[in-house]
N, C-alpha and C positions, 0 to 999 in steps of 0.2 A: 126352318120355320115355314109351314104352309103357308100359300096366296101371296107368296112376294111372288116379283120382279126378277127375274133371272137376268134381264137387260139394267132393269135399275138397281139389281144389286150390284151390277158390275159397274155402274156408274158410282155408286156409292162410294163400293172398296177403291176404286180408282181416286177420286178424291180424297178420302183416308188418310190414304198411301201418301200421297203426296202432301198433306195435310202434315206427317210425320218426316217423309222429307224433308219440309223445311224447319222443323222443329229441328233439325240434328243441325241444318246448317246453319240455324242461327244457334247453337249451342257450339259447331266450331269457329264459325268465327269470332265469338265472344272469349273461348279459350286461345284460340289463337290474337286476342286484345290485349288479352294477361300476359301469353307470353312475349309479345311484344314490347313489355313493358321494362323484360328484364334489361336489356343494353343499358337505357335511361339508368335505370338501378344503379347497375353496375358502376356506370360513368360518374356518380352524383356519389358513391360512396351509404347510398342505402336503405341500408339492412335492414331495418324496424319496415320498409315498404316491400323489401323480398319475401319477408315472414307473412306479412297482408297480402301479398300476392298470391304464396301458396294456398294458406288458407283459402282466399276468394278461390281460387281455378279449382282445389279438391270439393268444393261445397256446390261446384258449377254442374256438376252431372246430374245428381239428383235436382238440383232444381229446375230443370230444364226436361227430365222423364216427366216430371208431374204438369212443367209445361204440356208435354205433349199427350199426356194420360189426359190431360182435362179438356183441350182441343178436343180429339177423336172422339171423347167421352157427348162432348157437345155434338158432335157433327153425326154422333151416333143415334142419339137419342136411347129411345126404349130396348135398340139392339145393338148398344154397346158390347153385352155378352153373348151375342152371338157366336157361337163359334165355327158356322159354316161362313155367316157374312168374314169372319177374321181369316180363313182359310185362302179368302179370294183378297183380304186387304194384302195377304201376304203374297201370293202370288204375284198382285200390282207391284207391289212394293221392290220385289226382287227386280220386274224389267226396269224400274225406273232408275233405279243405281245402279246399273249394269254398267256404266262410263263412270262413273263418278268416281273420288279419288279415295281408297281406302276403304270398298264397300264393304268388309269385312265389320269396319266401325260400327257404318250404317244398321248391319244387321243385329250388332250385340244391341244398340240403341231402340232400336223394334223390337226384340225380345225382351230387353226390361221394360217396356209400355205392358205388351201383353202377360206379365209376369206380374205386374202390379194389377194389372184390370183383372183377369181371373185368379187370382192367387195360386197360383200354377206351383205343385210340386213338385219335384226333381225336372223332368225337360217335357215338354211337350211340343214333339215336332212336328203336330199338325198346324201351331199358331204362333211358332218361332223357331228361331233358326236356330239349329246344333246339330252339327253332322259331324260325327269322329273321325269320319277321314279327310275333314278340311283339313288343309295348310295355308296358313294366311299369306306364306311367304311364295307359296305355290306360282308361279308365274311369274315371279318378283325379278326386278331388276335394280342396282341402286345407281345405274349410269346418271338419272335424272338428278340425284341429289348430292355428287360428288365433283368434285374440279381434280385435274391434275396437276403437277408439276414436274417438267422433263428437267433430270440432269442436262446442260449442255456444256457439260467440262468441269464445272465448281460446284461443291454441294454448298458454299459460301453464297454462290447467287443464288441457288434452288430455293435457299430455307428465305435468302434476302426477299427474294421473290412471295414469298407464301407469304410470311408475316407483313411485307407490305399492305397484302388484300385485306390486311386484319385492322381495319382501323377503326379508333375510338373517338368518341368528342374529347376525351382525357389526353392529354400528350403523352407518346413515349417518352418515357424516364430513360431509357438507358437504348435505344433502337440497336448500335451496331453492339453491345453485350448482351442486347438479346440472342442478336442470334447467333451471337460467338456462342451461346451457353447449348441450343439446340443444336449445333453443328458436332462442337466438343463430347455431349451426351451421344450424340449420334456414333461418333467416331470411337469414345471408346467403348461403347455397347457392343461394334462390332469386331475391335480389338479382341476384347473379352471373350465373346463366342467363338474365335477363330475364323471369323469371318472376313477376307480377305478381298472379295469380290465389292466392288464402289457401289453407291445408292443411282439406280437407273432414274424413279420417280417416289415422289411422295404425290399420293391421293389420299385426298380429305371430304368429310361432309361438308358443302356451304358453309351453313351458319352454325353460327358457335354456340356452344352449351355453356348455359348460366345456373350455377349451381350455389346457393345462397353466397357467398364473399368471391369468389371467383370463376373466372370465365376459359373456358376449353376450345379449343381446335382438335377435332378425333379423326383421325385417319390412320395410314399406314404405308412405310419404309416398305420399298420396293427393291432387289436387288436381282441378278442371275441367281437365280434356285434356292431365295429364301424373302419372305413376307415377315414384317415386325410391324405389330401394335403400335398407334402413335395417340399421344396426349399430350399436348403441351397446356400449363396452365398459366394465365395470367392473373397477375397480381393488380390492383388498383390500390396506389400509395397517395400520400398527400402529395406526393411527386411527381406522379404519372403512374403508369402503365409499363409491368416488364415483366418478360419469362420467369414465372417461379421455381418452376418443376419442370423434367419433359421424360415422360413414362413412355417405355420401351419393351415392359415383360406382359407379358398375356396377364400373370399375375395382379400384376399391378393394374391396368386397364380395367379388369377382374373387378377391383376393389373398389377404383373409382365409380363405376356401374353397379355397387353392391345392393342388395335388398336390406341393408342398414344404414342408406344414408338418402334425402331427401331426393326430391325427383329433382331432375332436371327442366330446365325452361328453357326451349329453343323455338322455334317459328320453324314447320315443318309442314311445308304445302302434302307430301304423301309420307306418314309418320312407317308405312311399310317398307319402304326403300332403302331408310334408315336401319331398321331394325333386321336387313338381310344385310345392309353391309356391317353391323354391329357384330352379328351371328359367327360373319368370320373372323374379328377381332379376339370374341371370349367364346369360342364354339361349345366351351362346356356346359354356358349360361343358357336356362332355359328362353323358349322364346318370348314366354309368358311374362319373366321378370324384365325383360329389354323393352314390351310393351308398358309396362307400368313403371319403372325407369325413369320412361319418358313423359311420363304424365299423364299416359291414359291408364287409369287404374283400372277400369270396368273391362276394357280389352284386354287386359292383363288376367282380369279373372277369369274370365272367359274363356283364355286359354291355357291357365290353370287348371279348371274345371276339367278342359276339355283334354289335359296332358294325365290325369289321374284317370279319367273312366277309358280310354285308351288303353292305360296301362294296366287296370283292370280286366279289361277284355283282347289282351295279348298274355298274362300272367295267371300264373294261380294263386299270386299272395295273398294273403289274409291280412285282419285287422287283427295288430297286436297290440298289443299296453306299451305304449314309448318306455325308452332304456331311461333308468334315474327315480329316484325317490319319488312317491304316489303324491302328486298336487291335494292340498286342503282346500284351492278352491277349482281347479282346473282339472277335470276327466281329459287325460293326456292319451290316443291311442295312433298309431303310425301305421304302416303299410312295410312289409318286411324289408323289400326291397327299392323301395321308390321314397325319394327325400322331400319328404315332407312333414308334419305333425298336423295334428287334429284335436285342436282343444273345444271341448265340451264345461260350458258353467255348471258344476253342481246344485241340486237344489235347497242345501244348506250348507255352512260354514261351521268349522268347527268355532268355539268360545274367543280364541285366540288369538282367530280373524275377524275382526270390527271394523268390516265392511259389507256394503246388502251389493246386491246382484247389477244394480242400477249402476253404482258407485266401480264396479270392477268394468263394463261396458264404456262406461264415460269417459274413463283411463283408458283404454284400448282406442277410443276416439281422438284423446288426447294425443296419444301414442303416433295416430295415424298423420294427423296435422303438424306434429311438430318436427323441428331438424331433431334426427335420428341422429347425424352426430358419428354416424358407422357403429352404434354401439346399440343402438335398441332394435330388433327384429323388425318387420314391417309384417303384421299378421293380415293377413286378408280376412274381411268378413260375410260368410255367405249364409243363406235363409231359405228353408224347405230344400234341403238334398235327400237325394233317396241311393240309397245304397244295396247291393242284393246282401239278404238276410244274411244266405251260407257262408260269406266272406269272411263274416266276422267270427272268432276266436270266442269260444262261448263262454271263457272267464270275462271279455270285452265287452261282449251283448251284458252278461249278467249286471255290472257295475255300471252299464251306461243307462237299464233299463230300472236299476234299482236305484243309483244316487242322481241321475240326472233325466226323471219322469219328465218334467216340466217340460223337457226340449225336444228329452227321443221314444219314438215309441215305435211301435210295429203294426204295417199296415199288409197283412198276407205273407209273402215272402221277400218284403222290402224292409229296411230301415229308415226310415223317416227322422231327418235331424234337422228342425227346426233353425236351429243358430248355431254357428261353428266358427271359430280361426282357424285358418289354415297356415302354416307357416315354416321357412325352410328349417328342413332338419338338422340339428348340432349334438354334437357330445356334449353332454353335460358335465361341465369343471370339473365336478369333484369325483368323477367316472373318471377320466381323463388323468388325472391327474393320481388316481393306483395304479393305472398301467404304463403310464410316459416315462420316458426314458431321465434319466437324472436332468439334463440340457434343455430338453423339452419342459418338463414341470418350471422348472427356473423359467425359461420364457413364458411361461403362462400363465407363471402368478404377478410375473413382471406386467404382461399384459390385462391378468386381470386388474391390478391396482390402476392400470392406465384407462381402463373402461370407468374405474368409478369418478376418477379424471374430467374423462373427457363429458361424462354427463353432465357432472357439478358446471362445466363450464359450460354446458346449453342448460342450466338453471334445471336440473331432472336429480331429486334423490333418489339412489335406488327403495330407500326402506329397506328391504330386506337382503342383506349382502350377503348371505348364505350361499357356498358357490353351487349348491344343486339350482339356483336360479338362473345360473350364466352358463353357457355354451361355450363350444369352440367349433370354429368353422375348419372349412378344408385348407384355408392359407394361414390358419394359426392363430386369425383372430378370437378374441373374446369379447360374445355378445351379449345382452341380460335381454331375458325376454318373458319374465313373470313380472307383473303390472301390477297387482292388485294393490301391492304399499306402494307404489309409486307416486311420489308429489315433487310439488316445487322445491328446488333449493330456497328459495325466498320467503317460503311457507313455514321452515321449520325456525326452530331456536334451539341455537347449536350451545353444548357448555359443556364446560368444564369439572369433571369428577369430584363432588364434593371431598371431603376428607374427614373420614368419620373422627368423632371425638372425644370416642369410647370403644374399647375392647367390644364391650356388648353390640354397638351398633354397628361394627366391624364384620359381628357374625352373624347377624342376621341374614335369615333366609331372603328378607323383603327389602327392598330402597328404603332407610331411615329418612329418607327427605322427599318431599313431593317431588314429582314427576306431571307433568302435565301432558297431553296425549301430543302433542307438539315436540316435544322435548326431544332430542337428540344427544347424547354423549358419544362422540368420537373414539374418547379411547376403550372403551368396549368391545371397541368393531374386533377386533385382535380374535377375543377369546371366545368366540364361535366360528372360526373361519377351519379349525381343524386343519391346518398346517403342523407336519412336522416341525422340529427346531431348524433344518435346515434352510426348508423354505418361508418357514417366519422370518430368520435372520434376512433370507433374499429380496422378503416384499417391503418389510425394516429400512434395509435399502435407499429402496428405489423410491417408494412410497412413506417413509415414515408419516410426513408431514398432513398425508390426510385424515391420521390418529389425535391430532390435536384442534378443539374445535375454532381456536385460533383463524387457524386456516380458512377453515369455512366462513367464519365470519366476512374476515378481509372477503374472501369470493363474493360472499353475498354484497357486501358494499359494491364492488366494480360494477356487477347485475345490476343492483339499485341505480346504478349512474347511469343506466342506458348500455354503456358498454357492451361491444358485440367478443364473446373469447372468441376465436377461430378451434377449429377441430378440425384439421384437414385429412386429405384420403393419402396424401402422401407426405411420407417423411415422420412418420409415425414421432411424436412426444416431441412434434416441434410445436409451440402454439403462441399466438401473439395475438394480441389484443386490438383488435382492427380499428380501434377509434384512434392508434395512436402509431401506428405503423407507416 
């Protein structure tokens, strides 16, 4: 802009900068208020106050950009959109967090300022920060945020040792059978593997990870010439406090940290430290999911974002239509080779779908705030990406640019996509399930029956149990991750199959008795799942009981009561009802 101030603009963006600076540290320390909150949780037994916590800390980012959009906005005046004055707030910006802890943070927090003030398409690295060859973990060390523990002779005193550091306002219920049970796990995990050589040290993060009903110590089993994952979980009983679990496979660890179950709440002075030593724990877990894991979701995307246009410009895959039956309301397309999906909202619904576009977003909000439970996806949501035109598969382009006008269109030799989830890639059940092996299908219809489970007991109906809606992950689980029928279990009214009272009304095409859009009948569910007879009789099983809406009901009463079910990440189809344990 002619006749400024070259000196006073640089006074200006200098202010700015630092104007947005403290907008992030009062948006950490505020999330770091939350997470503080969790032990208190913990100790008092609750869970109605874990559930308001996450909600408050997920709802804490954005309200805190627009904090900071409206300060700078202020401070700017008439050349808020500038974009030569933003070029120099950004240059401030960078020396002033050059010390500071987690500057990485900093900079995704200034790019969504500037991404809200110009409505910025895809990246614009002249007035925010994304550079593809960052590494956040780049320089990282996690010495800061780990303690040891030396063998010296007992792994009896080692573990005595560690779990001492671990103290609650709650008493230990059972101290020396705690850590008979981590020692015992210890011992025969290396029994097992043929590992003969004693445990040198166990190293842990500091503070402990609070995950809606229980609380974690994460580190890892040290020996001569082998490294093991470590998780021990604690229970909080009307009794006290005792080891529930203690996970020892990359696997497992894996799981506990999955993109299917809520975040974690820990009090983390450098949340990067953590997530280098986490790295070596589940190395195959992207860095992206370890950042949002943890609670920072925006960092999380960020280097999702930034883990996809990478792989782009190292690759020559294309956009293709995801594996599995065509979405009625989700335009599904993937990347050949890189695990992920890319769901686009279509611009209309078929009849059959009686839901509007507003109502499928809301769900996906829902989705994002609630315990996941290890069974619902965690889809990220991102707005104006731009994509290069030629990548895309020209059956992809066609159907993205014919049924889903509203969101993608073309701008030159880009694709322009307005609104998207992104979200990890899975086989679709009923994919899965013509080529699995006879052993395989049985565990995964077993596991599907256990996904519709474990939701009913975080109060989540699928709606549509059709298994092209569920997944299967790389450790065999089964995830549902189509939203659009998704409601409360406490929403619906569950019954029991009328009993016609006439040959004629037997055969009719139609329900001879009303139906209300609420309505649920249980034993239904059966006769659209396309199960052979073998694996009907398997899921019969193991599941019968969720065919009778009996069931459901009783559920719904417990929910009604407050009552919190449990759904934990280990010990699959154990689950106890945490008001009474």
């Amino acid at each position: 802009m002619g006749g400024t101030d070259p000196n006073g603009d640089e006074a200006l963006a200098r202010r700015c900068a630092r104007v947005i600076v403290d907008a992030f540290a009062w948006y950490n320390q505020e999330f770091r208020v939350i997470s503080r909150r969790a032990p208190e949780r913990f100790e008092n037994r609750d869970w109605s106050g874990v559930q308001q916590d996450v909600v408050e800390r997920l709802d804490l980012y954005t309200e805190c950009v627009r904090r900071g959009q409206d300060t700078a906005e202020r401070l700017l005046g008439e050349r808020a959109r500038d974009p030569a004055l933003w070029r120099l707030v950004k240059a401030s910006f960078a020396e002033q967090i050059e010390e500071l802890a987690d500057p990485e943070f900093l900079k995704t927090y200034f790019s969504s300022i500037t991404r809200r003030i110009f409505e910025t398409v895809g990246v614009d690295p002249e007035i925010e920060f994304f550079a593809l060859d960052l590494d956040p973990l780049r320089g990282m060390t996690s010495r800061g945020v780990t303690r040891s523990y030396a063998n010296r002779g007992s792994l009896q005193l080692l573990v005595e040792e560690l779990l001492s550091d671990y103290k609650f306002r709650t008493p230990w219920r059972d101290f020396e059978g705690s850590v008979e049970h981590v020692v015992t796990d210890i011992r025969l995990h290396l029994q097992r593997s043929g590992e003969g050589r004693p445990v040198r040290e166990i190293e842990v993060i500091r503070p402990v990870f609070f995950q809606m009903t229980r609380a974690y110590v994460v580190g890892k089993v040290r020996g001569d010439g082998y490294v093991l994952p470590l998780a021990i979980a604690f229970r909080n009983g009307d009794r006290g406090v005792l080891v529930d679990a203690v996970m020892l496979k990359e696997s497992d660890v894996s799981i506990l940290f999955s993109f299917t179950r809520s975040y974690f709440h820990v009090d983390l002075e450098r949340v990067g430290e953590a997530v280098h030593f986490l790295k070596d724990l589940v190395p195959r877990k992207p860095v992206s999911e370890l950042f949002t894991v943890l609670g920072r979701a925006k960092q999380g995307k960020t280097e999702r974002f930034r883990e996809i246009l990478r792989h782009l410009g190292e690759t020559d895959d294309r956009f293709v239509m995801a594996p599995g039956e065509k979405g009625l309301v989700m335009a599904c397309f993937t990347l050949q080779s890189f695990d992920v999906v890319f769901k686009v909202i279509r611009d209309h619904f078929p009849a059959v779908k009686n839901v509007l576009r507003e109502e499928v977003m809301a769900k996906y909000d829902m989705v994002f705030k609630h315990d996941r439970a290890g069974r619902l996806v965690d889809a990220q949501e991102f707005k104006k990406v731009r994509f290069p035109r030629a990548r895309f598969d020209p059956g992809v382009l066609d159907e993205l640019l014919g049924q889903c006008a509203r969101t993608v269109q073309l701008e030159g030799d880009d694709v322009i996509v307005d609104h998207v989830y992104i979200e990890r890639k899975m086989t679709p059940l009923n994919l899965y399930l013509r080529s699995a092996a006879r052993e395989q299908a049985e565990l995964a219809v077993i596991e599907y029956g256990q996904a519709i489970r474990d939701l009913a007991y975080t109060n989540i109906f699928a709606g549509d149990l059709l298994l092209k809606n569920f997944g299967v992950t790389r450790h065999g689980r089964v995830i549902f991750y189509d939203y659009d029928e998704l409601c409360a279990v406490t929403d619906c009214r569950f019954r029991d199959l009328p009993q016609a009272s006439s040959y004629e009304d037997e055969m009719r095409a139609e329900s001879w008795f009303y139906v209300a859009e609420n309505d649920v009948f249980p034993e239904t569910f059966i006769n659209f799942l396309g199960f052979d007879e073998h694996l009907k009789a398997v899921f019969l099983e193991k599941h019968g009981e969720i065919l009778e809406a009996d069931w459901w009901r009783q559920l719904q009463e417990r929910l009604a009561t407050g009552a919190v079910v449990e759904v934990l990440p280990y010990h699959p189809h154990r689950v106890r009802v945490a008001s009474s344990f």
